[in-house]
C-alpha positions, 0 to 999 in steps of 0.5 A, a space after each residue: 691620158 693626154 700626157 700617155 698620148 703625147 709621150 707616145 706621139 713624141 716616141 713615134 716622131 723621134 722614129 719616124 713611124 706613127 702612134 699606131 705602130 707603136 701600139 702595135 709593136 709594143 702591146 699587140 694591138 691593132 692600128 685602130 686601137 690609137 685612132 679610137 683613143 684619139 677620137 676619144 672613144 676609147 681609152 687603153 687600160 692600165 696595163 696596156 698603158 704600162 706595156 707601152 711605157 716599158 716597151 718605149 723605155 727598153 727600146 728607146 728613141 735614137 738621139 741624133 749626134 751633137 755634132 750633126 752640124 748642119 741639118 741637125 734635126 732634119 730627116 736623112 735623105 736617101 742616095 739616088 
């Protein structure tokens, strides 16, 4: 389970959302569905799990350019 939990946090971070969006946007649920999971009162099922899986694998992360230089990794800021 903690492995699911760090993948999906790993995901979030790599778009800049949080978990809970990403459970929304991947298995219909409800923001509060994440916050239970980490407060260990719950836990998704198998097949949530498995539709949050597929969902990060057939939309995946961008990967920041190998030339960015400096500020590789760094979040880009909006012009004024």
């Amino acid at each position: 389970m903690e492995q699911f939990m760090e993948k999906v946090r790993a995901y979030a971070d790599a778009l800049g959302v949080q978990p809970s969006t990403v459970v929304q946007r991947a298995a219909k649920l409800g923001g509060a569905a994440w916050a239970k999971w980490e407060a260990g009162d719950g836990s998704p099922t198998l097949r949530t799990a498995d539709k949050i899986l597929k969902y990060m694998q057939e939309n995946p992360a961008p990967v920041p350019p190998a030339d960015a230089g400096d500020g590789a990794g760094e979040p880009m800021k909006r012009a004024s």
